[in-house]
N, C-alpha and C positions, 0 to 999 in steps of 0.2 A: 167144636163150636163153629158155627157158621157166620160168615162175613153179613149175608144178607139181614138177620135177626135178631143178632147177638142174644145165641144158645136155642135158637128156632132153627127146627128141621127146614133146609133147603126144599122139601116138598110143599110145603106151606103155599110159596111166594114163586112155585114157577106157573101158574099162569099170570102172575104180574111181569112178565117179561116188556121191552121195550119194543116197538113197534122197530120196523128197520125204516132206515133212513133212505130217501130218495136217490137217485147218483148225482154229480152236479154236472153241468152241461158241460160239453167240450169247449176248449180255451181256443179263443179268437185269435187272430196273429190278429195284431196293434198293425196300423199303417206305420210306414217309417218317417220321422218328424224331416219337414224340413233342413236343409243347410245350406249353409253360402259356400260360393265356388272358393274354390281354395288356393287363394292368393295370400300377398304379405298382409294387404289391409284388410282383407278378412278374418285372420289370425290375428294380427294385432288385433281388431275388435273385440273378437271372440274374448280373446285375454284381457281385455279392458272389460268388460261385462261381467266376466267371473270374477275379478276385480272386487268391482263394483256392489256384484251380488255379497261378496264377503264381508268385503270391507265397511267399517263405521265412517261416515265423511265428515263427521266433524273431528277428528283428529285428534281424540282422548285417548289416553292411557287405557288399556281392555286388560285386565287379568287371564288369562289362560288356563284354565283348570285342568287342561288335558295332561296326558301322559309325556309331551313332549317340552312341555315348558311351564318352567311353576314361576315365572317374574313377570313383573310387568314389560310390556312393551308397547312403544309406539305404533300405532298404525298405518301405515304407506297411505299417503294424502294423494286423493284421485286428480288423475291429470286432467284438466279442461281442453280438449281439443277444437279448435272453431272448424266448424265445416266450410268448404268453398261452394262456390253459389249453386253446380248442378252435382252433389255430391248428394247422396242418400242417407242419413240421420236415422237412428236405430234408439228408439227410448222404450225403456222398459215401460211396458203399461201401467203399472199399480205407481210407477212414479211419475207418469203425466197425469191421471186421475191424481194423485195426491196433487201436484202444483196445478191444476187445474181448479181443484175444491180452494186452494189458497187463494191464488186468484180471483176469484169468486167473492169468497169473504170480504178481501180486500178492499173488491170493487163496494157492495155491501156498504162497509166501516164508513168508505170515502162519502159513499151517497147519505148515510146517517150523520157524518162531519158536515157534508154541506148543510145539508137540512138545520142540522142545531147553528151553524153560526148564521143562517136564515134569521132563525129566533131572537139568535143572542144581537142581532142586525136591529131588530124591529123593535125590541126592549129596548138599545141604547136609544133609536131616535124617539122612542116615547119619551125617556127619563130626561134627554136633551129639551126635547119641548115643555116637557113638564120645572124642570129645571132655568128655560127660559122664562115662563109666565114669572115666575116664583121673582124671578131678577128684576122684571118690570114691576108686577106688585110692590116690592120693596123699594124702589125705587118711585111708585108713586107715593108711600109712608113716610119717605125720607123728605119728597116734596112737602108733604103737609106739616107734619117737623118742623121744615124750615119758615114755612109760610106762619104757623102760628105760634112761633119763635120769635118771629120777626114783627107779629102785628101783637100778642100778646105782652111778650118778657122785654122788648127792647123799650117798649114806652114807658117803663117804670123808672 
């Protein structure tokens, strides 16, 4: 029995053969990435980056499912460094666009906060004025109340 048919003669099915496949091109050498000179504070960097690249910062509990540890553990909470004023600052991209896009919104919210208490500004000194007429009308009612209190019901 034959594989190609199941129980058809291999001559059948040999001009259905598969065309040959092109070669693939020869493999480029990659340029070599960047690195910083190799000093302490470059190394500490380095190792604060990897860090960082691992590590969760908000400092929760992460389960481990790997082969090396089945418990919980705490996560090493990242250390904030302040840089000194002509010292060079290294932030990962995807986390300056991220606090970049926050900031944004932020700014946003605030500009939609001023705007509505704009409104909520304009509505109260309407209701105040409307609220003031109301005080004096009542108080001209009160006038005339007393006035035909006084010249009707006292003369009796």
């Amino acid at each position: 029995m034959s594989w190609l048919g199941f129980g058809q003669k291999d001559d059948e099915y040999g001009s259905m053969r598969l065309p040959e496949l092109p070669s693939l091109p020869e493999k480029r050498a990659l340029p070599e990435l960047p690195s910083l000179p190799s000093t302490q504070m470059a190394n500490q960097l380095n190792n604060e980056m990897v860090k960082s690249a691992v590590a969760d910062s908000s400092g929760e509990m992460v389960e481990d499912r790997g082969d090396y540890f089945s418990t919980m553990q705490p996560l090493a909470p990242q250390v904030i460094q302040r840089a000194k004023p002509n010292e060079l600052v290294f932030v990962r991209i995807d986390k300056f666009q991220e606090a970049q896009k926050d900031f944004n919104d932020v700014k946003k919210k605030v500009k939609e906060i001023e705007s509505l208490l704009r409104e909520v500004k304009a509505i109260n000194q309407k209701e105040d004025a409307q609220v003031s007429e109301w005080v004096r009308d009542l108080d001209k009612v009160k006038s005339l109340l007393i006035e035909i209190d006084s010249r009707v019901f006292n003369q009796l």
